[in-house]
C-alpha beads as a LAMMPS data file, in Angstrom:
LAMMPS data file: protein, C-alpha beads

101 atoms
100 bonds

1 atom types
1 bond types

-500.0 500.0 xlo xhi
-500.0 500.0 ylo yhi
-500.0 500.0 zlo zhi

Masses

1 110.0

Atoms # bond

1 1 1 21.958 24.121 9.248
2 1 1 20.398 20.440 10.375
3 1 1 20.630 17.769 8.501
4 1 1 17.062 17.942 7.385
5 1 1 17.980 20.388 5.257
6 1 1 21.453 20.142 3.961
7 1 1 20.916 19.664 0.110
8 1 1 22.788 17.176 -2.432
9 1 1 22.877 16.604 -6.136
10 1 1 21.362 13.082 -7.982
11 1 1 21.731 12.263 -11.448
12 1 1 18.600 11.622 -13.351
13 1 1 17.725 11.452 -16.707
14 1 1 16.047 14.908 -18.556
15 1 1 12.797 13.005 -19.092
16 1 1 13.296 12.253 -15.473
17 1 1 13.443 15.821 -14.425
18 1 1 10.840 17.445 -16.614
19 1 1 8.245 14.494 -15.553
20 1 1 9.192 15.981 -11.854
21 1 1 9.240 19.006 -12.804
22 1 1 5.716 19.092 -14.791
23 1 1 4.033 17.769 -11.420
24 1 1 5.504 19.968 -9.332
25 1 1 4.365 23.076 -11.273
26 1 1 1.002 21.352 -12.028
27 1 1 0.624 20.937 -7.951
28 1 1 2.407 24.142 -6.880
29 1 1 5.025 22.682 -4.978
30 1 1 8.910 21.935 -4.999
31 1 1 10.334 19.389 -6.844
32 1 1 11.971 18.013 -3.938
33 1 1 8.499 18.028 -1.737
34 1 1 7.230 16.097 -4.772
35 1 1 10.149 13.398 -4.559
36 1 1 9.756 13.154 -0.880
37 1 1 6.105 12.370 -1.084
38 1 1 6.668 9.653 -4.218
39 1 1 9.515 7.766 -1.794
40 1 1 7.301 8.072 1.211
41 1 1 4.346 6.251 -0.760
42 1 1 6.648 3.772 -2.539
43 1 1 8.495 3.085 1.386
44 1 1 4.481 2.048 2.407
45 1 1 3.784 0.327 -0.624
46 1 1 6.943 -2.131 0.275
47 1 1 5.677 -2.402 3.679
48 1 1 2.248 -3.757 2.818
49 1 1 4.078 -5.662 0.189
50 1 1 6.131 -7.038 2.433
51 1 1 3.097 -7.826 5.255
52 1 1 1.132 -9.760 2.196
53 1 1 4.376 -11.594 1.125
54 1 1 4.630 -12.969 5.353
55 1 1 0.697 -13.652 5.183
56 1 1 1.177 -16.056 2.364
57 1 1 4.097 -17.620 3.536
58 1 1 2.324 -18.216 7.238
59 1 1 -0.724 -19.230 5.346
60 1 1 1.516 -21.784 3.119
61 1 1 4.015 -23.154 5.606
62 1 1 2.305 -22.864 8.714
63 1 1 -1.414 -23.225 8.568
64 1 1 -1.898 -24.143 12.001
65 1 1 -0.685 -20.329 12.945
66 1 1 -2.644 -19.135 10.322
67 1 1 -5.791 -20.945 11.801
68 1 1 -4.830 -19.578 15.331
69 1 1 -4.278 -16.355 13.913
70 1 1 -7.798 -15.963 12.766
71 1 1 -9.231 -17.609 15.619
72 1 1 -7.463 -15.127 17.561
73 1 1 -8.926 -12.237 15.562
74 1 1 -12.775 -13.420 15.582
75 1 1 -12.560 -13.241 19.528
76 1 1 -11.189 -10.018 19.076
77 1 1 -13.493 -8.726 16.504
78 1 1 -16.342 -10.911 16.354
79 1 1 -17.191 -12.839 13.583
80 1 1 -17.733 -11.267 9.611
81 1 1 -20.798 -10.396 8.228
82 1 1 -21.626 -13.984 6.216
83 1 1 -22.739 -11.278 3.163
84 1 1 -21.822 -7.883 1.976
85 1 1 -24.085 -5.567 0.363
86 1 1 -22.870 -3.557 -2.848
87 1 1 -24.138 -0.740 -4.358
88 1 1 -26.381 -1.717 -7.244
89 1 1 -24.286 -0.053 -9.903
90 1 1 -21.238 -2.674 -8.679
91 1 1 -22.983 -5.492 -8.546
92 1 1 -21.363 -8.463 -10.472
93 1 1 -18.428 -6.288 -10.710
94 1 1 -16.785 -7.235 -7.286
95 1 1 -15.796 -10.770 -6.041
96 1 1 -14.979 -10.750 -2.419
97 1 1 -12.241 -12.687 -1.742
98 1 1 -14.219 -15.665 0.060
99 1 1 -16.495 -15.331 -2.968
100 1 1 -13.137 -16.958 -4.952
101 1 1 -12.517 -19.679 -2.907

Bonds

1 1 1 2
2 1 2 3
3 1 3 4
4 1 4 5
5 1 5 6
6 1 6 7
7 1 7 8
8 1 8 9
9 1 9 10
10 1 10 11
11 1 11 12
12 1 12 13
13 1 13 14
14 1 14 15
15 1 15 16
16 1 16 17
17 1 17 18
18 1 18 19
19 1 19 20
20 1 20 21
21 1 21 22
22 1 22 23
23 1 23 24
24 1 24 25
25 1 25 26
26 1 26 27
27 1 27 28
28 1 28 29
29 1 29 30
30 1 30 31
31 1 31 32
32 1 32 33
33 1 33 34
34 1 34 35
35 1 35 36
36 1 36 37
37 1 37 38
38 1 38 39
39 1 39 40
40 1 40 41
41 1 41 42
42 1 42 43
43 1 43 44
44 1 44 45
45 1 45 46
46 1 46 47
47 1 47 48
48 1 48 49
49 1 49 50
50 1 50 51
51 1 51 52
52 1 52 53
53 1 53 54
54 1 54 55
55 1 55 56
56 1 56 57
57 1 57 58
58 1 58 59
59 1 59 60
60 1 60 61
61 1 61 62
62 1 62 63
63 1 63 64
64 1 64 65
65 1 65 66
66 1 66 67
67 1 67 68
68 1 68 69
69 1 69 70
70 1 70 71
71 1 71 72
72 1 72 73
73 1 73 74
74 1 74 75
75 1 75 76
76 1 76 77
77 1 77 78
78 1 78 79
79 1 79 80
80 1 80 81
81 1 81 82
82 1 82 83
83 1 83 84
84 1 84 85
85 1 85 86
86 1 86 87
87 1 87 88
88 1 88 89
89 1 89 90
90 1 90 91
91 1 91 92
92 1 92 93
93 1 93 94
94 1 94 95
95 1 95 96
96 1 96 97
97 1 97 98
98 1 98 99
99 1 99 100
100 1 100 101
């Protein structure tokens, strides 16, 4: 048997396990394929959390970087569309975020 597979034993509360449990049944899948997919989103949510926190910090401690940076990324992408067009529905609903500053 790989390691992949091998199986272990975690303590978690009943309301724990039912809440797992309910989604599982309610998506037709394993409790364990359920777990693995929360962890897996929660592992990318601290990634981008992490890549926002370093933004800031650049932005904040080193602005000459951050100017450099963007500099940088207009010659590789060309400059951004000066406005954005919204479906009519949204409109006043959404503030871009150069729309804040």
């Amino acid at each position: 048997m790989s390691t992949k597979h091998k199986a272990t034993t975690i303590r978690v509360s009943v309301m724990t396990r039912d809440r797992l449990a309910r989604i599982a049944r309610q998506e037709g899948r394993t409790m364990t394929e359920v777990l693995n997919e929360a962890i897996a989103d929660y592992e990318q949510k601290l990634f981008w959390q992490t890549v926002d926190d370093q933004i800031e910090r650049t932005q904040r401690e080193d602005p000459e970087a951050w100017a450099d940076y963007l500099a940088e990324r207009e010659l590789v992408l060309g400059t951004r569309p000066r406005t954005r067009r919204v479906a009519p529905e949204w409109a006043g609903l959404i503030t871009f975020p150069e729309e804040r500053e």
